[in-house]
DSSP file (Angstrom, degrees, kcal/mol; ACC not computed):
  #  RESIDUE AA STRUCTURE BP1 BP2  ACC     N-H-->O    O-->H-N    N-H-->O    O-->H-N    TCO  KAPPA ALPHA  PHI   PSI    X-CA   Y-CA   Z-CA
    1    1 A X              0   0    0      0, 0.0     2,-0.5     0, 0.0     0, 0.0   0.000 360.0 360.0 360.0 148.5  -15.6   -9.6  -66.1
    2    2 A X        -     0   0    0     47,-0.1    47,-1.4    46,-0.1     2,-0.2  -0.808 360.0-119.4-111.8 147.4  -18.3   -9.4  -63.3
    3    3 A X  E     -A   48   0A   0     -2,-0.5     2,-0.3    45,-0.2    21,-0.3  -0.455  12.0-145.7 -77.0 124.7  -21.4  -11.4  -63.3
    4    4 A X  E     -A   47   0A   0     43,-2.8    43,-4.0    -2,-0.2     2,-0.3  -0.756  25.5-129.5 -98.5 166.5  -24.4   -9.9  -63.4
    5    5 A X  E     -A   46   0A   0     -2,-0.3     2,-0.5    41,-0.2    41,-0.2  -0.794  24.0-171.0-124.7 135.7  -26.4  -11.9  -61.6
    6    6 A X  E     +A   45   0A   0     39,-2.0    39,-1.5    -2,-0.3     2,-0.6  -0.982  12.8 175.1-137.6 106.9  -30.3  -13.2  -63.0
    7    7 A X        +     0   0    0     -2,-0.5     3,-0.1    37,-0.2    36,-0.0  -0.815  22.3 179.3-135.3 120.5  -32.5  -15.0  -60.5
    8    8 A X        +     0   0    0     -2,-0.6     2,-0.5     1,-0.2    -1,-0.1   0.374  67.2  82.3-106.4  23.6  -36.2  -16.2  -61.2
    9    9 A X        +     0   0    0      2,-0.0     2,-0.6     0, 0.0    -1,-0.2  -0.735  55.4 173.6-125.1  94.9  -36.7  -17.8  -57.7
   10   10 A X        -     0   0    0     -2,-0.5     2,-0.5    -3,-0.1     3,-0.0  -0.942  13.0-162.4 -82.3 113.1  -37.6  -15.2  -55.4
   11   11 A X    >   -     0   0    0     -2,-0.6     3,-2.5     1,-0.1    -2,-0.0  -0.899  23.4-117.1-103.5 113.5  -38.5  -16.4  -52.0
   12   12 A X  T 3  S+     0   0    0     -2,-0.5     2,-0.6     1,-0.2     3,-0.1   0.008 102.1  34.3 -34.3 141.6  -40.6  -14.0  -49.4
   13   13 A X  T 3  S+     0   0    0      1,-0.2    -1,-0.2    -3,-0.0    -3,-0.0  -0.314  92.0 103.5 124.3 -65.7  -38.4  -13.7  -46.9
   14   14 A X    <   -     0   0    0     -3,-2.5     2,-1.0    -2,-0.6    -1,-0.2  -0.025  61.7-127.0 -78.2 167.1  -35.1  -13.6  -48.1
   15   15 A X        +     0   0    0     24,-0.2    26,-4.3     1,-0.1    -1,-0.1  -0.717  23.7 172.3-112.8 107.5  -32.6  -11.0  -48.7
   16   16 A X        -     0   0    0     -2,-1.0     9,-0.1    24,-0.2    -1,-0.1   0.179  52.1-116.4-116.9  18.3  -31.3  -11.1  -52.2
   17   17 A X     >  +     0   0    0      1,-0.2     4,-3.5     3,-0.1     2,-0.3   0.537  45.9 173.2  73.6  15.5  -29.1   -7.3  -51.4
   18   18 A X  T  4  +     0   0    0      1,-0.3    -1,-0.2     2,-0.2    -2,-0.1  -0.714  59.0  18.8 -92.8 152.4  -30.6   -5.0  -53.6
   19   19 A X  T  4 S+     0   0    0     -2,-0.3    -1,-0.3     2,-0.1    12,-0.2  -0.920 124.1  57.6 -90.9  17.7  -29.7   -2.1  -53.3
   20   20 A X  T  4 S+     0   0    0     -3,-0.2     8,-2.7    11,-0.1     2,-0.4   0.733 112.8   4.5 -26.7 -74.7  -27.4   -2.7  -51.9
   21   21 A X  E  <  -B   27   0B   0     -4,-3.5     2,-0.3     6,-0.3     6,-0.2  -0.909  52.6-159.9-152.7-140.6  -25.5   -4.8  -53.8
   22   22 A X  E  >  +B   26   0B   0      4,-3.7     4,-1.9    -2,-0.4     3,-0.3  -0.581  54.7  26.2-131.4 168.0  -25.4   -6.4  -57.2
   23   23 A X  T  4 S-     0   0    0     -2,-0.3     2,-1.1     1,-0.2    20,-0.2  -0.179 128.3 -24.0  55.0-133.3  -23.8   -9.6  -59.6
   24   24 A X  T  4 S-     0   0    0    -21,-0.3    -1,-0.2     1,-0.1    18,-0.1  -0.803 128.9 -39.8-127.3  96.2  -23.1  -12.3  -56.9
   25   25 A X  T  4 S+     0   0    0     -2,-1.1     2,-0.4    16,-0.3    12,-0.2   0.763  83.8 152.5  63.3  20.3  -22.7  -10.3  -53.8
   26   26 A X  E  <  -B   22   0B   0     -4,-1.9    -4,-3.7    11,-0.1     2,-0.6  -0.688  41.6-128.9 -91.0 146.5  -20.9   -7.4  -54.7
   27   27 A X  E     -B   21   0B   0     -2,-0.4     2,-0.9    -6,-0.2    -6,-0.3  -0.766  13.7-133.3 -91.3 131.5  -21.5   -4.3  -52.6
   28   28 A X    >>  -     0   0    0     -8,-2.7     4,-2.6    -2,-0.6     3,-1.1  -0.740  18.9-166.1 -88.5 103.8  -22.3   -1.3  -54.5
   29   29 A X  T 34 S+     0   0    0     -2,-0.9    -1,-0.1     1,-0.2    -9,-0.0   0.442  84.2  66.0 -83.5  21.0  -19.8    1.2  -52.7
   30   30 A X  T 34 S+     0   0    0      2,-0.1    -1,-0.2     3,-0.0     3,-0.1   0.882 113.4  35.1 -95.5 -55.2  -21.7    4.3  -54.4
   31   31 A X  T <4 S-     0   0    0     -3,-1.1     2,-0.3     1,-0.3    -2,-0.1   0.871 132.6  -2.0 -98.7 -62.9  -24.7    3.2  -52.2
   32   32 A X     <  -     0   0    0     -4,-2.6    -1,-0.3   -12,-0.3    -2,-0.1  -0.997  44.4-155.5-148.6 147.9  -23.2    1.8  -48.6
   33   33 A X  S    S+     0   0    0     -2,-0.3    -1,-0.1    -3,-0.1    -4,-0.1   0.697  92.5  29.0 -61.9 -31.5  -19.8    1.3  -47.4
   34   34 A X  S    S+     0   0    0      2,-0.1    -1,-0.1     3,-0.0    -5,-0.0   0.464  75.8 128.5-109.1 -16.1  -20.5   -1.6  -44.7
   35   35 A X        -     0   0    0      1,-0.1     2,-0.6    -7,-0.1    -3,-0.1  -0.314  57.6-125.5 -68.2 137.9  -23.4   -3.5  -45.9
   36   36 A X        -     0   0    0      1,-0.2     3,-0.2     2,-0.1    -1,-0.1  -0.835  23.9-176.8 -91.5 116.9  -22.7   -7.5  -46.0
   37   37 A X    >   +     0   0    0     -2,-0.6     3,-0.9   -12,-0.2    -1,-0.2   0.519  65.6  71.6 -78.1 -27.5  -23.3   -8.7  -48.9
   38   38 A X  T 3  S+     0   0    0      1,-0.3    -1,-0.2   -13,-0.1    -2,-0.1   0.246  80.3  71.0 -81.6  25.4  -22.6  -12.3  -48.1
   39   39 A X  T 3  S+     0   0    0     -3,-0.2    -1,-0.3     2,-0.1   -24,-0.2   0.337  84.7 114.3-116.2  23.2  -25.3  -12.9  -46.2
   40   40 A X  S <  S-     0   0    0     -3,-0.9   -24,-0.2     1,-0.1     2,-0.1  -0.362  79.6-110.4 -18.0 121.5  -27.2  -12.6  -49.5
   41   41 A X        -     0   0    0    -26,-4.3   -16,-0.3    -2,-0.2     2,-0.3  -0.636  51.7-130.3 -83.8 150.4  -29.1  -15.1  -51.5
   42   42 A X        -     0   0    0      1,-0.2   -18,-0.1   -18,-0.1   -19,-0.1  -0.728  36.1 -69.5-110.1 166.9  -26.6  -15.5  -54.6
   43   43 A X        -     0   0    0     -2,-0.3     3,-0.2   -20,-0.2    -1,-0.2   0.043  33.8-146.0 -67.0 142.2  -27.6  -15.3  -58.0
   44   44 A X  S    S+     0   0    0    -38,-0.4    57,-0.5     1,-0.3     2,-0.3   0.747  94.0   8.4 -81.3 -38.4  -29.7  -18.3  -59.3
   45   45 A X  E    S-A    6   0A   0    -39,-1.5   -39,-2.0    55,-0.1     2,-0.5  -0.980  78.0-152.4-139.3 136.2  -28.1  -17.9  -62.7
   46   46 A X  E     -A    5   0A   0     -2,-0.3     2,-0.3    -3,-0.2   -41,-0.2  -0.871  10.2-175.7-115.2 149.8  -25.2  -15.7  -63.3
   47   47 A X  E     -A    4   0A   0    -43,-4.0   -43,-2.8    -2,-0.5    -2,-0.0  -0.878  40.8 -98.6-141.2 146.7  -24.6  -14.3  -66.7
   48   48 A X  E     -A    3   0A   0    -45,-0.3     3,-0.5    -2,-0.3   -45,-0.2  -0.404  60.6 -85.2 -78.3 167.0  -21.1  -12.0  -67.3
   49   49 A X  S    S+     0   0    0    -47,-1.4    -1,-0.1     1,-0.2   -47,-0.1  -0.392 104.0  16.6 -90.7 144.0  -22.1   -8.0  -67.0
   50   50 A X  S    S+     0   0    0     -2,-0.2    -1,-0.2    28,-0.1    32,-0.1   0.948  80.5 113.9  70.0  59.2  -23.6   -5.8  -70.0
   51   51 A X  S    S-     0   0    0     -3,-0.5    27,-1.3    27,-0.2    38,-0.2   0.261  72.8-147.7-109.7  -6.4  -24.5   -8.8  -72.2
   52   52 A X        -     0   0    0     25,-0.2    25,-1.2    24,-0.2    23,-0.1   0.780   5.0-149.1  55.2  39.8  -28.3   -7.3  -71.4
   53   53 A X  E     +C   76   0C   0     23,-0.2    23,-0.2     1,-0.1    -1,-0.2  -0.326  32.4 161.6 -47.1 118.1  -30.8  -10.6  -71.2
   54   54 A X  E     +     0   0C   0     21,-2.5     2,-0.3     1,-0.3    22,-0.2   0.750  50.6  25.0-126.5 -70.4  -33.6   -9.0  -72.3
   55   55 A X  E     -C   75   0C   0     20,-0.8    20,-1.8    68,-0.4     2,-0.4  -0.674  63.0-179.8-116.5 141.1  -36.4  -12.0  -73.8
   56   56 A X  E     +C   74   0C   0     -2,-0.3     2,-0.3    18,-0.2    69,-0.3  -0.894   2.4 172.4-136.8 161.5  -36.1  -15.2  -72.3
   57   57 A X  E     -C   73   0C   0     16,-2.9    16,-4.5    -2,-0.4     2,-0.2  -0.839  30.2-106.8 176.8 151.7  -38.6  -18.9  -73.3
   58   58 A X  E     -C   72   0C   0     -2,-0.3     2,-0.7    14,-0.2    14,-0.2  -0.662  22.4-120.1 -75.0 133.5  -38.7  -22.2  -72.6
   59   59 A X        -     0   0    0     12,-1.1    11,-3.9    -2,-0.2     2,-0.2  -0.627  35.4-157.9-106.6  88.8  -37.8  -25.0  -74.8
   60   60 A X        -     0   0    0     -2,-0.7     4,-0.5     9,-0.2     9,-0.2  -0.361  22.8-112.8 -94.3 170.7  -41.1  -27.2  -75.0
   61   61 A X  S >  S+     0   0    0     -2,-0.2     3,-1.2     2,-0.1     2,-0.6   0.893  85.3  84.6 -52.3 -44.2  -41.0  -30.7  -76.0
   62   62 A X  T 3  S-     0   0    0      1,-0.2    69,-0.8     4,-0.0    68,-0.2  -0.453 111.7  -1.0 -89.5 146.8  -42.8  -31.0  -79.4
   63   63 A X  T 3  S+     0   0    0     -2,-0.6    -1,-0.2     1,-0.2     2,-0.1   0.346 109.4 100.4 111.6 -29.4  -40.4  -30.3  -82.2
   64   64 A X  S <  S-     0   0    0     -3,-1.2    -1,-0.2    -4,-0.5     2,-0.1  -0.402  89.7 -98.3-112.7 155.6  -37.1  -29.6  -79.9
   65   65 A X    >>  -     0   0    0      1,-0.2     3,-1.9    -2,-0.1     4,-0.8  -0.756  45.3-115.3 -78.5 151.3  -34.2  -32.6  -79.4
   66   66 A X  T 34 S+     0   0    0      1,-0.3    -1,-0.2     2,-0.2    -4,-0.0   0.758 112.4  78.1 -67.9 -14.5  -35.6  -34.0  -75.7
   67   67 A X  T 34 S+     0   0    0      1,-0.1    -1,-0.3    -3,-0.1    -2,-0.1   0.426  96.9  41.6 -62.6  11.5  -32.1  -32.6  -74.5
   68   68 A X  T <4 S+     0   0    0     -3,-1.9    27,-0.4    -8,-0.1    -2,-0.2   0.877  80.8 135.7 -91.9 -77.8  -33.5  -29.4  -74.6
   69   69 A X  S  < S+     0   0    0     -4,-0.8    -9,-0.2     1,-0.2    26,-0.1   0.785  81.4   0.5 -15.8 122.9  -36.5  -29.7  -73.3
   70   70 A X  S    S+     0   0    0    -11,-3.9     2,-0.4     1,-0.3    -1,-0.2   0.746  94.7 145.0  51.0  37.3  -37.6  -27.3  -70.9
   71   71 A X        -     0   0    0    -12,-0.2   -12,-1.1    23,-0.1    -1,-0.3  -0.770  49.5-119.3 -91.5 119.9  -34.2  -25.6  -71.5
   72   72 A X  E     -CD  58  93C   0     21,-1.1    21,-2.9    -2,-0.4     2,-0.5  -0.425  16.6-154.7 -70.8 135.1  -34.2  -21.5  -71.4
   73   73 A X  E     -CD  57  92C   0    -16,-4.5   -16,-2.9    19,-0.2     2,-0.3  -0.946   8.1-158.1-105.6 154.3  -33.2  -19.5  -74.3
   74   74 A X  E     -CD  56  91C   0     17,-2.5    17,-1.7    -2,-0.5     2,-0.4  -0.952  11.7-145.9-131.8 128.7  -31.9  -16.1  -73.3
   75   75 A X  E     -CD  55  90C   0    -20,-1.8   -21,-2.5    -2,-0.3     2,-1.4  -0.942  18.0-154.7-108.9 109.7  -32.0  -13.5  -76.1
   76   76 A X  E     -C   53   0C   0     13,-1.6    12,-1.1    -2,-0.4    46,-0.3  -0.541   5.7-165.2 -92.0  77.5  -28.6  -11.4  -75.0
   77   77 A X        -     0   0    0     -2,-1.4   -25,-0.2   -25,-1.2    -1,-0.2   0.904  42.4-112.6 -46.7 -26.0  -29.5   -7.7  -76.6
   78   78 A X        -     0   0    0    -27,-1.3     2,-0.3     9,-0.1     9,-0.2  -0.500  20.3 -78.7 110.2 170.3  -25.8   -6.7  -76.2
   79   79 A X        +     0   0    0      7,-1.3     7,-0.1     1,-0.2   -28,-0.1  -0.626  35.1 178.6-108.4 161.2  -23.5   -4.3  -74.2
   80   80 A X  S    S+     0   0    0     -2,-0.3    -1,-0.2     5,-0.1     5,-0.0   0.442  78.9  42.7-127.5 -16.7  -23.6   -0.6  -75.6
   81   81 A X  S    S+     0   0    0      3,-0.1     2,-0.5   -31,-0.1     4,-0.1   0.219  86.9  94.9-130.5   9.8  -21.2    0.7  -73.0
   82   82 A X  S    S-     0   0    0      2,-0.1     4,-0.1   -32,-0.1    -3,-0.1  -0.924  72.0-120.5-103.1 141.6  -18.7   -1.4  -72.5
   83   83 A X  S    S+     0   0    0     -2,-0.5     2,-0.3     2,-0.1    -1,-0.1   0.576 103.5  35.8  18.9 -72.7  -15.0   -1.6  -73.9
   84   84 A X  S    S-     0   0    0      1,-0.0    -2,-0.1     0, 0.0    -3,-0.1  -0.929  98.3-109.8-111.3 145.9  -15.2   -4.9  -75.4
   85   85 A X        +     0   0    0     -2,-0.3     2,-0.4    30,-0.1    -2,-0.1  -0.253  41.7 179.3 -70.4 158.2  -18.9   -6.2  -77.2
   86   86 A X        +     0   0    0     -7,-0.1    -7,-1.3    -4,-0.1     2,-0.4  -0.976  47.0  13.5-153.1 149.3  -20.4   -8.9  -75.0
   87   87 A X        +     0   0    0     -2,-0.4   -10,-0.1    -9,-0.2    26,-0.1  -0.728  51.7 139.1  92.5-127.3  -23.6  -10.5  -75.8
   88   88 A X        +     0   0    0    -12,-1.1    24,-0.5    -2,-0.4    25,-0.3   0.675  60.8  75.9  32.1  49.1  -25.4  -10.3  -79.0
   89   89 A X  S    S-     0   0    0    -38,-0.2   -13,-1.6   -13,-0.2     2,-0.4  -0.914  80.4-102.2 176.9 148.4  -26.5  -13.8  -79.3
   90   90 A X  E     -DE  75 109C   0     19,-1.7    18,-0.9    -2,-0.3    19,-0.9  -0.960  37.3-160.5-107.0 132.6  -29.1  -16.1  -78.0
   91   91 A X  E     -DE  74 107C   0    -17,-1.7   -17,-2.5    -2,-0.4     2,-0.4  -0.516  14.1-138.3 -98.3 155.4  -28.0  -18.6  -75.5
   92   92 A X  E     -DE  73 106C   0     14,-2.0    14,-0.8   -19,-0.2     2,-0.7  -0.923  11.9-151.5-131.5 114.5  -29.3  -21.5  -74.4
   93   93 A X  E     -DE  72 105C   0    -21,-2.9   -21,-1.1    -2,-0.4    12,-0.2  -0.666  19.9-137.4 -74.7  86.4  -29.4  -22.5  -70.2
   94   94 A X  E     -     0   0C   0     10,-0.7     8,-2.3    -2,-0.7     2,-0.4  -0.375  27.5-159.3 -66.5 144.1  -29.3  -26.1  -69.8
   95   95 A X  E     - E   0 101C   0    -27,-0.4     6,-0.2     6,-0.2     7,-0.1  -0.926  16.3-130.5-115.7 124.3  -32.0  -27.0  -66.8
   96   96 A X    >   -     0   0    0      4,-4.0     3,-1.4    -2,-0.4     6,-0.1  -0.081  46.8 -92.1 -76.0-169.6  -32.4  -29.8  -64.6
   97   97 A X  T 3  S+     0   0    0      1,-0.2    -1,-0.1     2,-0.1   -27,-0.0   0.657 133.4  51.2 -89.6 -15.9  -36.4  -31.6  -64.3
   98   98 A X  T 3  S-     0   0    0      2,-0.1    -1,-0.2     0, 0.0    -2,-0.1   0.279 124.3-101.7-102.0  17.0  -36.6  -28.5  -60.7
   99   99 A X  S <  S+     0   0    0     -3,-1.4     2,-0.7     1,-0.3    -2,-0.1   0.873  77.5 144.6  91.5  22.1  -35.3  -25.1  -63.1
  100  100 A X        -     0   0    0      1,-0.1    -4,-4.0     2,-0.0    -1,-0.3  -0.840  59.6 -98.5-130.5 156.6  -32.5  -25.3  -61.9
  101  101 A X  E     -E   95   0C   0     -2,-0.7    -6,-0.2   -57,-0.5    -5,-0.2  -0.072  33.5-179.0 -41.9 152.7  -28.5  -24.4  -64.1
  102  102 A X  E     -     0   0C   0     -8,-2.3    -1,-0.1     1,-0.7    -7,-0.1  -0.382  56.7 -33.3-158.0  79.9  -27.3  -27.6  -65.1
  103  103 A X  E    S-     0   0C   0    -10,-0.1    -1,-0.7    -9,-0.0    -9,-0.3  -0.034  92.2 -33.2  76.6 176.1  -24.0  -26.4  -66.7
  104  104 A X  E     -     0   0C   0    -11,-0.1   -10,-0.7    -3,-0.1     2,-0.3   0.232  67.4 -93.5 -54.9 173.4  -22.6  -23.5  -68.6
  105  105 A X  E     -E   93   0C   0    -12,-0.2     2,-0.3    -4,-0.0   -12,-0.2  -0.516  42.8-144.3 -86.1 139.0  -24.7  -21.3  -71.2
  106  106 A X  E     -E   92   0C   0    -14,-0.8   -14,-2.0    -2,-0.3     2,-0.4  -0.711  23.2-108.6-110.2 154.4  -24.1  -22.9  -74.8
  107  107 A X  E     +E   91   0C   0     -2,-0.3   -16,-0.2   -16,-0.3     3,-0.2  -0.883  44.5 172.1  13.2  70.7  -24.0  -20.5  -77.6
  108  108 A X  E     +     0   0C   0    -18,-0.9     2,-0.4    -2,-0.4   -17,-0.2   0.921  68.0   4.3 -69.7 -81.9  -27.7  -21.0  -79.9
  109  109 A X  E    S+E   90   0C   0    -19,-0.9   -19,-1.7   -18,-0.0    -1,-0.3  -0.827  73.4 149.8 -84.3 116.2  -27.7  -18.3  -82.5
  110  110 A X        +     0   0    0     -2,-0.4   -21,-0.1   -21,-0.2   -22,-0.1  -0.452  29.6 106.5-120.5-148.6  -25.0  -15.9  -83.0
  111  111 A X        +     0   0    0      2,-0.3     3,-0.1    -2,-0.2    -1,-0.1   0.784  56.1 109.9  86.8  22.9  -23.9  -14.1  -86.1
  112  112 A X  S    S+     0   0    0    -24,-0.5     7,-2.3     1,-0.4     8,-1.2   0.531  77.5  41.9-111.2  -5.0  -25.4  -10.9  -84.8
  113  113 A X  E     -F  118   0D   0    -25,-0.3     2,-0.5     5,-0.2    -1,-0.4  -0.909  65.1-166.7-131.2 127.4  -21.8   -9.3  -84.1
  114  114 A X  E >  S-F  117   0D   0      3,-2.6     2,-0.9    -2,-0.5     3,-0.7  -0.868  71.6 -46.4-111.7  74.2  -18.8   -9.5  -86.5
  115  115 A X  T 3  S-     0   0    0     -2,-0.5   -30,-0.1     1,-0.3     3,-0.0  -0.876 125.0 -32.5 112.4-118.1  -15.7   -8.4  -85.0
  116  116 A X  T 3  S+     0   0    0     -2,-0.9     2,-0.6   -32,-0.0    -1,-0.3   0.265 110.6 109.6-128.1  18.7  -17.1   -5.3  -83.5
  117  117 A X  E <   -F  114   0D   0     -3,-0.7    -3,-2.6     2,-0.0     2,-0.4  -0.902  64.4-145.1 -94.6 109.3  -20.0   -4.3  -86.3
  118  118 A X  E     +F  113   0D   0     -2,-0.6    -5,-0.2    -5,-0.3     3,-0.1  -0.782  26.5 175.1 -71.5  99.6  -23.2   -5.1  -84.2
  119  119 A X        +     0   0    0     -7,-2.3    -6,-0.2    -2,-0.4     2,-0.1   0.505  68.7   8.4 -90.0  -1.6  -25.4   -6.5  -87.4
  120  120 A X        -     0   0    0     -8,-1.2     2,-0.5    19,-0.1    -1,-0.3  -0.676  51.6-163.0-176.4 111.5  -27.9   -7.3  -84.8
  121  121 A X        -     0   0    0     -2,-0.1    17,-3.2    -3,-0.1    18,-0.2  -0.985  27.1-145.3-112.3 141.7  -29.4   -7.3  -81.1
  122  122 A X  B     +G  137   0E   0     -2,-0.5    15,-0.2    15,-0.3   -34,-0.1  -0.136  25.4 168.6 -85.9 133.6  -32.0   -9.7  -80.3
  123  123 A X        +     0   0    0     13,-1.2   -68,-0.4     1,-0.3   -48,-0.2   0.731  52.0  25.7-134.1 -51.8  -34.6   -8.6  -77.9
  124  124 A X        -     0   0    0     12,-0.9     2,-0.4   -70,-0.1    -1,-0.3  -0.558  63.7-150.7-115.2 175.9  -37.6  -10.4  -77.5
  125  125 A X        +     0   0    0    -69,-0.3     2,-0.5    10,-0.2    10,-0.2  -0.950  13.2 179.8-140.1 130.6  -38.3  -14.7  -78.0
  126  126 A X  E     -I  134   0F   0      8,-1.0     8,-7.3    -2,-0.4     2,-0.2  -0.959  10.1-172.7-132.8 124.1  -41.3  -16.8  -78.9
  127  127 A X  E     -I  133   0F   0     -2,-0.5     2,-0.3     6,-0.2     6,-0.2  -0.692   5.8-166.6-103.0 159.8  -40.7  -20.4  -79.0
  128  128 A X  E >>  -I  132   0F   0      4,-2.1     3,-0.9    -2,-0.2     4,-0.8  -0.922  30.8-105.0-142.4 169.9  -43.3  -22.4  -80.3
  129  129 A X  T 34 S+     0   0    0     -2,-0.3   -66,-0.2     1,-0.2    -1,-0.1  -0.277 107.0  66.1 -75.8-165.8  -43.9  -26.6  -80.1
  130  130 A X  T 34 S-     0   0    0    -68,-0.2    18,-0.2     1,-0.1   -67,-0.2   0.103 126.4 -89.7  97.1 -32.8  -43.1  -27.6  -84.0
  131  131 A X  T <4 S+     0   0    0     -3,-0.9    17,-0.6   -69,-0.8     2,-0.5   0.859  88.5 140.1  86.7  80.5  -39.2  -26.5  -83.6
  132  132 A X  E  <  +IJ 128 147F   0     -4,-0.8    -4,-2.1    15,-0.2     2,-0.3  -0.888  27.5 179.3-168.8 104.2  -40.3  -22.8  -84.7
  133  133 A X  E     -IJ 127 146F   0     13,-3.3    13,-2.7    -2,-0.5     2,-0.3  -0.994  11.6-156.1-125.0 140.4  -38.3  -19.8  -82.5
  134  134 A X  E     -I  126   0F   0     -8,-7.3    -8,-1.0    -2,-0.3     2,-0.3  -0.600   7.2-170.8 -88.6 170.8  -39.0  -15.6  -83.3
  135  135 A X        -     0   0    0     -2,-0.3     9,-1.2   -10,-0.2     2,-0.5  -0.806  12.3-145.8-146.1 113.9  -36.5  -13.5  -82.4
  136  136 A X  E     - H   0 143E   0    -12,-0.3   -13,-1.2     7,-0.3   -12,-0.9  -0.865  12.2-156.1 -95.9 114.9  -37.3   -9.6  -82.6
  137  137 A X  E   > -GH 122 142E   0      5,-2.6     5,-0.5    -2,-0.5     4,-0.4  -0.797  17.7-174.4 -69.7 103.2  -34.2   -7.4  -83.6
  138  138 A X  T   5S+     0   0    0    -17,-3.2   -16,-0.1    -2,-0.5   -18,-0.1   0.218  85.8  55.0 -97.8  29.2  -34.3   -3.7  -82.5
  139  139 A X  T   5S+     0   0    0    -18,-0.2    -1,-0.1   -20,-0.1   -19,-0.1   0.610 122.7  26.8-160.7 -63.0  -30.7   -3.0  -84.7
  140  140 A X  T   5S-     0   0    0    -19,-0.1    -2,-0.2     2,-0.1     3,-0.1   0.033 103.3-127.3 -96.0  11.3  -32.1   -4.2  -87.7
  141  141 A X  T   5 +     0   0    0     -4,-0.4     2,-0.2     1,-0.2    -3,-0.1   0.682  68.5 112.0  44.0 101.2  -35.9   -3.6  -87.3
  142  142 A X  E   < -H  137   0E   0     -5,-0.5    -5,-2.6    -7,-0.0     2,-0.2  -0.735  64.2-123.4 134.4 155.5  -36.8   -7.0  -88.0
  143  143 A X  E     -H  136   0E   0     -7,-0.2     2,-0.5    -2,-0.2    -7,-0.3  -0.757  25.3-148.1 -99.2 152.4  -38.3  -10.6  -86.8
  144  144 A X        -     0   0    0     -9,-1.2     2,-0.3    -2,-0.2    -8,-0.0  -0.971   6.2-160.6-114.7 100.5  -36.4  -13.6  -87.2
  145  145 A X        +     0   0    0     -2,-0.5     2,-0.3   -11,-0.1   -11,-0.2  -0.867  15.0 178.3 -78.5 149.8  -38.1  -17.2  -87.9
  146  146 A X  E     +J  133   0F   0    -13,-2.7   -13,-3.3    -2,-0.3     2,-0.1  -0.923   0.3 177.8-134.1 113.5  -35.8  -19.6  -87.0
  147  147 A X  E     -J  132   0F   0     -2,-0.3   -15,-0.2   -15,-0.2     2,-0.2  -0.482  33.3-100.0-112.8-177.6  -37.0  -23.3  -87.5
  148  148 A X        -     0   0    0    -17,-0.6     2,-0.2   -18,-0.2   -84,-0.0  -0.678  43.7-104.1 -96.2 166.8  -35.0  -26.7  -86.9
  149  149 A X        -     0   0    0     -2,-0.2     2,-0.2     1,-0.0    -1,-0.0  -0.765  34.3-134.7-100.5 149.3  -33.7  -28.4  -89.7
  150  150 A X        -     0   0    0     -2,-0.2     2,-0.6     2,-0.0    -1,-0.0  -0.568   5.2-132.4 -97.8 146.3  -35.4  -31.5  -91.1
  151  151 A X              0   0    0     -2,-0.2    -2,-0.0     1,-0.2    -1,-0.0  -0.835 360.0 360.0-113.4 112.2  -34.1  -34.8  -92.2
  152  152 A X              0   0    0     -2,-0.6    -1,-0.2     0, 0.0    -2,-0.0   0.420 360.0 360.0 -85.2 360.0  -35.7  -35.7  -95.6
């Protein structure tokens, strides 16, 4: 599958290929035949294509395990036009102490697609300190609280 490609450091200057091309350096041959694509800033985080990261937050300290901490969640609305479903699920990015990947996307919440009946795409996020995440649903026209669990 090709990565589409998600980058939240943009630096003046630099040539990051749109429109050129797309994902991590692919030329979009619809647009130009010739353009070099590798000389392209590459994707800051790459996420596989149609999984539709729509609401993204940060993972603050009180409330959260400190391995999170300042960890993105990515709320994945889901593919509508691909073949096989991709997406539907919120992921969670581990981040080093400068933003930056520090290994693969984990799996937080899923359970919004079963098989291939989409019960649910996730759109938006608000995390709050406390351990307390929304999740806004456009599939099921609903908000989701989702709190951590507590050890009595």
């Amino acid at each position: 599958m090709t990565p589409w490609a998600m980058s939240d450091k943009i630096v003046d200057g630099k040539n990051y290929g749109w429109p050129y091309c797309y994902g991590d350096r692919i030329r979009d041959e619809k647009i130009s035949a010739d353009y070099d694509c590798a000389t392209t800033e590459p994707p800051h985080i790459a996420l596989p294509a149609h999984v539709a990261p729509l609401g993204m937050a940060f993972v603050p300290e009180e409330g959260w395990p400190e391995e999170w901490w300042y960890d993105m969640l990515v709320a994945e609305h889901g593919s509508w036009n691909s073949s096989t479903k991709v997406g539907y699920k919120i992921i969670r990015i581990p981040l080093d102490a400068n933003g930056n990947p520090e290994g693969e996307p984990v799996d937080f919440l899923i359970g919004f697609l079963d098989g291939n009946t989409v019960k649910g795409r996730p759109v938006d996020l608000m995390i709050e300190p406390g351990g307390t995440l929304y999740v806004t649903d456009d599939e099921a026209g609903v908000v989701y609280k989702v709190s951590a669990g507590r050890e009595m």
